[in-house]
N, C-alpha and C positions, 0 to 999 in steps of 0.2 A: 159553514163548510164550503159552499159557493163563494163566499168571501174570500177564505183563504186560495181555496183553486183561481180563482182571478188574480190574485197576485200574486203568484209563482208564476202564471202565464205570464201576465205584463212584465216579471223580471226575465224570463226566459227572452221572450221580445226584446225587450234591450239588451240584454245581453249577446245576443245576436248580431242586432243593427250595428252595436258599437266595435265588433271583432269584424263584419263585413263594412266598418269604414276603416278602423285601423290594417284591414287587407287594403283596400285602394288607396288608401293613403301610403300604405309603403308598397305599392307596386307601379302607381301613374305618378306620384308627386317626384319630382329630380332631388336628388341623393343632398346637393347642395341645402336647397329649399328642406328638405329633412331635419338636416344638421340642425339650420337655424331656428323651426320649431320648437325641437326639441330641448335647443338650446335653451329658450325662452318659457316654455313651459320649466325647466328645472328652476328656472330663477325665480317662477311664479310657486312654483312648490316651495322656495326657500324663503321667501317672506312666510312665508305661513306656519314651517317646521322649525320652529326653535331648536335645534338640535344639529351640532355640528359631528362631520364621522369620518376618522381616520384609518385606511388599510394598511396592514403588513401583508406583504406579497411574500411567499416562502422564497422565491428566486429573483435577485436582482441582477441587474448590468446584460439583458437580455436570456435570462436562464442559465446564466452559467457558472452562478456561486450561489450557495444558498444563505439567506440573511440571517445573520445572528440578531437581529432582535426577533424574526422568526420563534427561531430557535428560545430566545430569553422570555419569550412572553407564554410560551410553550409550557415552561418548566414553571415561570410566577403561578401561572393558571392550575395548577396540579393541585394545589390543596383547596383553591376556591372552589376547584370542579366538585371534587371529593366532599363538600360541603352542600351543594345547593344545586347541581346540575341532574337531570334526572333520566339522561342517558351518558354512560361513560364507557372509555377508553384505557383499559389496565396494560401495564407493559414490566415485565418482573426484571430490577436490578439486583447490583449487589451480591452476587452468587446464590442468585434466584430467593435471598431471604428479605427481599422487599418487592412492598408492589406499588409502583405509582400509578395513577389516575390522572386523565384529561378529560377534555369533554368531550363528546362524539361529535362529528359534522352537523352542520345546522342546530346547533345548540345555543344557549345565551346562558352567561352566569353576571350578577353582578357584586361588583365590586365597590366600596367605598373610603375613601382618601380622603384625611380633615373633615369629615361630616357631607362630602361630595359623593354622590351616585354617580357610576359609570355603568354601561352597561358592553360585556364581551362577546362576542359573538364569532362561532367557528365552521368556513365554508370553505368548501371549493365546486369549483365548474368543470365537465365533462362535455367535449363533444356531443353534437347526436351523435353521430355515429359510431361513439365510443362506449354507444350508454351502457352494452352489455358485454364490455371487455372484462376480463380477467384478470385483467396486467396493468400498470398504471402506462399512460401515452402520454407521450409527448405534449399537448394539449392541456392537460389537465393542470387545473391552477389552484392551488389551497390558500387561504390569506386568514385575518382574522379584524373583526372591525370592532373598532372602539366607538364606542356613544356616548355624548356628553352634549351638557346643555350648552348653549352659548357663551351663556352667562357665567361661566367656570372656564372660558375656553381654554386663558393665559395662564391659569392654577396647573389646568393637565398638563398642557404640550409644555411645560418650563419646570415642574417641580414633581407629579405623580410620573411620567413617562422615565423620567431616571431612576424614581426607585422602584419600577415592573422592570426596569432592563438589570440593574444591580440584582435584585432579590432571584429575580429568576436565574443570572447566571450562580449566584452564589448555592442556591438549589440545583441547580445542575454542576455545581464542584460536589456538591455532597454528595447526590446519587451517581457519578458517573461509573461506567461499567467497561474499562475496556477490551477495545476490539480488535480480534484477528484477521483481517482484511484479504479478500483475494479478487484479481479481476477477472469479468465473466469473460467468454469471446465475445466477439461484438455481432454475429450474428442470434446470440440469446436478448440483444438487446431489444424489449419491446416499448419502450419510453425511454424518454432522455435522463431521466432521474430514478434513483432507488432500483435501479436494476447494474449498473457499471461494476459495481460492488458489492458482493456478498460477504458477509461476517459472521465469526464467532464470537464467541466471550472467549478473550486472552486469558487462559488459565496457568500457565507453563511458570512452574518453581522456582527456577534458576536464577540466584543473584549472586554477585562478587562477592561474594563471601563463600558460593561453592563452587565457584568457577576454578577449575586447575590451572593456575600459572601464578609468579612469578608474583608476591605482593608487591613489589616494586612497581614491576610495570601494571598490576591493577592497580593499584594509587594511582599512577599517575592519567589511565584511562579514565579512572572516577570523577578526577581534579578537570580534565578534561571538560566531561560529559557536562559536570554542576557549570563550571564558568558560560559551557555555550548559554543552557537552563535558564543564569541570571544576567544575560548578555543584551536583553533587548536594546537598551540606551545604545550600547557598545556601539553594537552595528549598525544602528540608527546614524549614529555621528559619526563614522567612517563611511560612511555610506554602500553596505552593501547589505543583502540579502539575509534575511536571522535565516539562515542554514547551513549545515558544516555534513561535508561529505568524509564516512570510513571506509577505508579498505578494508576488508578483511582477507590472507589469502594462507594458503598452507594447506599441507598434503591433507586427504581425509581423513576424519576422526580427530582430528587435532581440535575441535569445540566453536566451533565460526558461528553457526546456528546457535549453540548454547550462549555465547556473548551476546547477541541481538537479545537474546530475553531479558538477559541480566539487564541490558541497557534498558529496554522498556519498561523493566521494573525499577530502577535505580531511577530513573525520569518520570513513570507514572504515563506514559505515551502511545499509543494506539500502534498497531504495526500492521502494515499494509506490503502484501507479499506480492510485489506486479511482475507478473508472469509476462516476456516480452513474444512468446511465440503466439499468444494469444491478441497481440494488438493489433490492430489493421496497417494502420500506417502513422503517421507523424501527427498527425489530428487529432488521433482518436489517444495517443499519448497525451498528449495536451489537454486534454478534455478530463485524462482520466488523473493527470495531476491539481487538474483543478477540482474534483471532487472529494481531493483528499482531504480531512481538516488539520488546522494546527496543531499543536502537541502531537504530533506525528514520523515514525519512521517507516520511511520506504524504504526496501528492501529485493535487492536483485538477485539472487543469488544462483552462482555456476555463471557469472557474466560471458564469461568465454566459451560458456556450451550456450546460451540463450538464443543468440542470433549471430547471422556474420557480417561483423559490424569493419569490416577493413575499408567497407564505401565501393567495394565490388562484390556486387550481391550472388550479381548474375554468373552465370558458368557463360564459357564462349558458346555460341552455337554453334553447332553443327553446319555441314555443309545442305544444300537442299535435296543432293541425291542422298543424304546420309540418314534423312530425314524420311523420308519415301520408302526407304527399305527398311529401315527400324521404327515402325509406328509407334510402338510399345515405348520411346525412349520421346516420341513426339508428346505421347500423352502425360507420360510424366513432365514434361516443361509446362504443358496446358496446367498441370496440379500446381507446378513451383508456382505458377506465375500467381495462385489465389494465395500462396504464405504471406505473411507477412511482411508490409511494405516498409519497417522503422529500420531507420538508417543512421549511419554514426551522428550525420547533423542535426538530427533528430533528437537521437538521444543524449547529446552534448548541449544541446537547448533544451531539454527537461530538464538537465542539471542544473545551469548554470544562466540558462537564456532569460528573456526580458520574463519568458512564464513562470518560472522560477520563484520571481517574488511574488506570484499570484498569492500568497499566503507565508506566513513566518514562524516563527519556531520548526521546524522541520529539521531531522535528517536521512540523509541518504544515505546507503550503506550497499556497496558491493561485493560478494564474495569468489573469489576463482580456488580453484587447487593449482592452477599456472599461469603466474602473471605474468610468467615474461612472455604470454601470448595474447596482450590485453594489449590494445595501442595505446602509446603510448600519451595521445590526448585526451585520453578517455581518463588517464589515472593522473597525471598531472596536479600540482599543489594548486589549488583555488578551485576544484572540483573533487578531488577526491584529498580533504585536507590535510586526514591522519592515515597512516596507513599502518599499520599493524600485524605484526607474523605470528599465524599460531601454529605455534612449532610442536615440536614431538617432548614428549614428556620427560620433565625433569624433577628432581628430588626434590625440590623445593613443592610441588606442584602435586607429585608422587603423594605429598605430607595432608595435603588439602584432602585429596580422594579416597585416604585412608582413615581422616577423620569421618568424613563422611560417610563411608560404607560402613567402615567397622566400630567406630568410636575409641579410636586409639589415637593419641600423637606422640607415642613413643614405644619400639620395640628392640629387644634384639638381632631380630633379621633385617632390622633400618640401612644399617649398615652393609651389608652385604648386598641388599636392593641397590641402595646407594652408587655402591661400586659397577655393577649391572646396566643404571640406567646412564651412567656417564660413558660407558662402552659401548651400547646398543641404542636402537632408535626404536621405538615403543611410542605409538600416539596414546594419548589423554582415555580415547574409546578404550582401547584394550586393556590399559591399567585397568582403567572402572570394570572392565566386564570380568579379569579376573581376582579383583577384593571382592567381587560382590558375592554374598555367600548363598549357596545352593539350596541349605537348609536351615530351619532354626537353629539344629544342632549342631553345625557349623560351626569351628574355632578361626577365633581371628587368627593362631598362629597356620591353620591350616589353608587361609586363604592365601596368607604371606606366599606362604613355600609353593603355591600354586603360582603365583606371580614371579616367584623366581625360577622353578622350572620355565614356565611360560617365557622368561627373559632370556634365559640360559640358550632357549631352544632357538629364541631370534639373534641372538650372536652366535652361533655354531652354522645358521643357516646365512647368516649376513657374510661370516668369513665365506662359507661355499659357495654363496655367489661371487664372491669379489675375489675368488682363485680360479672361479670358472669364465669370468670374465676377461682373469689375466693372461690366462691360456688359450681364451679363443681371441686376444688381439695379438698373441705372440704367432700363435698357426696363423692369423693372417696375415704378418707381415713375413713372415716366411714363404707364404705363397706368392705375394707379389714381390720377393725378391727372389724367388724361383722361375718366375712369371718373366720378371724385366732379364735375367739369366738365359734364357732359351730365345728370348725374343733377338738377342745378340753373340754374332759369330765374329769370329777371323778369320777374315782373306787373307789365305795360305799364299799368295802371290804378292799381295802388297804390304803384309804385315798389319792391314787397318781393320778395324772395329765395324761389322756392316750388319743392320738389321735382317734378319730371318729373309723379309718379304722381298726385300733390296737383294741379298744373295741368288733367290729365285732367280727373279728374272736377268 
């Protein structure tokens, strides 16, 4: 028993001495002298450790993309986890009716390729003084290291490493789950990563097949959509950017919103809703275009309510006595001056600029209800490429939303709708809101005839605007030639024409 007590002593002892040399050695030896130590001690370790080891860093080109083979070794690793690792990591795809599995941090599983052992291993590092954050920081580094013997080395890095990046992306086409994207402000940011963007599971119905309009021109937006989809080569050898920018623009209700689903389901694509009041300035744009991934649509929508993007931001100021008596208008410039700094340059190089190709497959989509108040650089062909009017509801389109609601494509009152919607201006929303029917026991013919009261009632009110309009331009032209009438007399002495103010004096 004295036995054993003396030798937890003496290990205690050295264990000591050696942590109070390893302190003076890194506090009196020059940083230089360190390096080259240390250096030489590793190489004295590497004759001795048969085993060579390579990291995947989650973020390369200094944090500001995240790695896809990251990403690829991620998804390979899901079933080995699930097999042999003995603490895991579950994350539910798929409309929540699958569950994948990883390994947890500081974990090992291995893997074997041709009768070779590898060994995986999954970590990251935290600041001290991060240790008891909440939030992930900027700091923090995930990676995963691969273990192989020497004698294998030229087998991994040349023939296994291609099929952990293949298999894993090919499991990550199986399970993917898309996402409803929206960006935080930037003062929620508490690390540079996994907080810019918050998500849901894209669930929303809508495809061109229930979209109200015009089969012509959905064909030809479909035909559109697949060619950008299979276009990589294309615009590889032309040499621009795999991205194609839509307009969308038209009064409200007319389905602008409803087409971006269609699109993301027609493409299969993630859709990322970047709110521009919410962004700092041009950097922080930048940043947040780079964090978007491939197969992806951004999406701006109300461009022309977002921000004022004319390249004058700013109101004139005020004078400095104007400033000193209205405080209250002082404090308010103090507020504007923390809005949002993104500027048309800004947002013209999101679209179009060298950041632009930070990444491929991508499109962009803008939506207004008035574009002729959208400048006109901003909408131009090579940034905004197709542009698109969603207009007020017509018969053909009428046909679509009544299959839809009611399950009919053909009635007696088609006709007389018919005649209605070519008379009056009716958006997409209101059709839909009056076929939808109220109760189970609801007849499709009584939905009709609701639709055509409902029509009736916007052409009776459409003529009375447009006779109350005609009447109040006709009363003002009467006044201003009642107006320019008074303002001119005749001089009863020289027979001439003299204005009112003129006669005065």
């Amino acid at each position: 028993m004295m036995m054993m007590g003396d030798m937890w002593s003496n290990v205690g002892s050295t264990m000591a001495a050696l942590m109070f040399v390893y302190a003076m050695f890194q506090q009196y030896f020059p940083p230089q002298l360190r390096d080259r130590i240390e250096m030489y001690g590793r190489k004295l370790v590497t004759f001795a450790y048969p085993y060579t080891q390579i990291t995947f860093d989650e973020f390369t080109g200094e944090r500001m993309k995240r790695s896809e083979a990251f990403s690829a070794i991620q998804f390979y690793l899901s079933s080995k986890s699930s097999a042999s690792a003995k603490r895991l990591k579950a994350d539910v795809v798929k409309d929540s009716q699958s569950v994948v599995l990883s390994m947890d941090y500081n974990e090992e599983v291995i893997d074997e390729f041709e009768g070779v052992k590898v060994w995986w291993a999954a970590s990251r590092s935290i600041p001290q003084t991060q240790q008891f954050s909440f939030y992930p920081t900027a700091d923090e580094k995930r990676h995963y290291k691969l273990t192989v013997h020497n004698s294998h080395r030229e087998l991994i890095t040349k023939f296994y490493l291609s099929h952990v990046l293949k298999e894993g992306k090919a499991t990550a086409t199986k399970n993917r789950q898309r996402k409803l994207y929206c960006n935080n402000p930037s003062d929620n940011w508490y690390g540079y990563k996994r907080t810019k963007w918050s998500h849901v599971v894209f669930e929303h119905p809508a495809s061109f097949d229930t979209l109200a309009m015009e089969a012509k021109k959905k064909e030809e937006i479909m035909n559109d959509l697949n060619k950008f989809k299979k276009g990589k080569d294309y615009y590889a050898r032309v040499g621009k950017a795999w991205k194609r920018g839509y307009l969308l623009y038209g009064p409200p209700g007319t389905g602008k919103s409803t087409m971006i689903a269609a699109m993301a389901n027609l493409l299969d694509y993630d859709v990322y809703d970047l709110e521009l009041t919410a962004v700092k300035d041009n950097t922080e744009l930048r940043r947040l275009l780079i964090e978007t991934s491939n197969k992806s649509i951004i999406v701006i929508e109300d461009i022309d309510c977002s921000l004022d993007l004319t390249g004058q931001r700013e109101k004139k100021k005020k004078d400095k006595d104007d400033e000193e008596k209205d405080p209250i208008s002082k404090k308010a410039k103090e507020e504007e001056s923390k809005d949002s700094k993104v500027t048309l340059s800004g947002l013209l190089n999101f679209i179009d600029g060298l950041w632009s190709a930070s990444g491929g497959e991508r499109i962009i989509i803008f939506t207004t209800n008035y574009v002729e108040k959208l400048d006109p650089a901003l909408i131009r062909r090579g940034r905004m490429d197709k542009h698109i009017e969603m207009s007020y509801c017509c018969f053909e389109a009428f046909k679509v939303l009544a299959e839809n609601y009611l399950q009919i494509d053909s009635h007696k009152l088609f006709g007389e709708i018919e005649t209605l919607l070519g008379e009056t201006k009716m958006t997409p929303a209101d059709v839909a809101e009056n076929l939808m029917p109220k109760s189970d026991e609801e007849k499709e013919e009584t939905c009709l005839k609701r639709l055509i009261e409902a029509l009736g009632a916007a052409k009776e009110e459409a003529i009375r605007k447009k006779e109350e309009e005609e009447e109040e331009a006709r009363l003002k032209a009467e006044k201003e030639k009642q107006q320019s009438a008074e303002e001119v007399k005749i001089d009863g002495t020289t027979g001439k024409e003299v204005r009112e103010d003129d006669a005065i004096h």
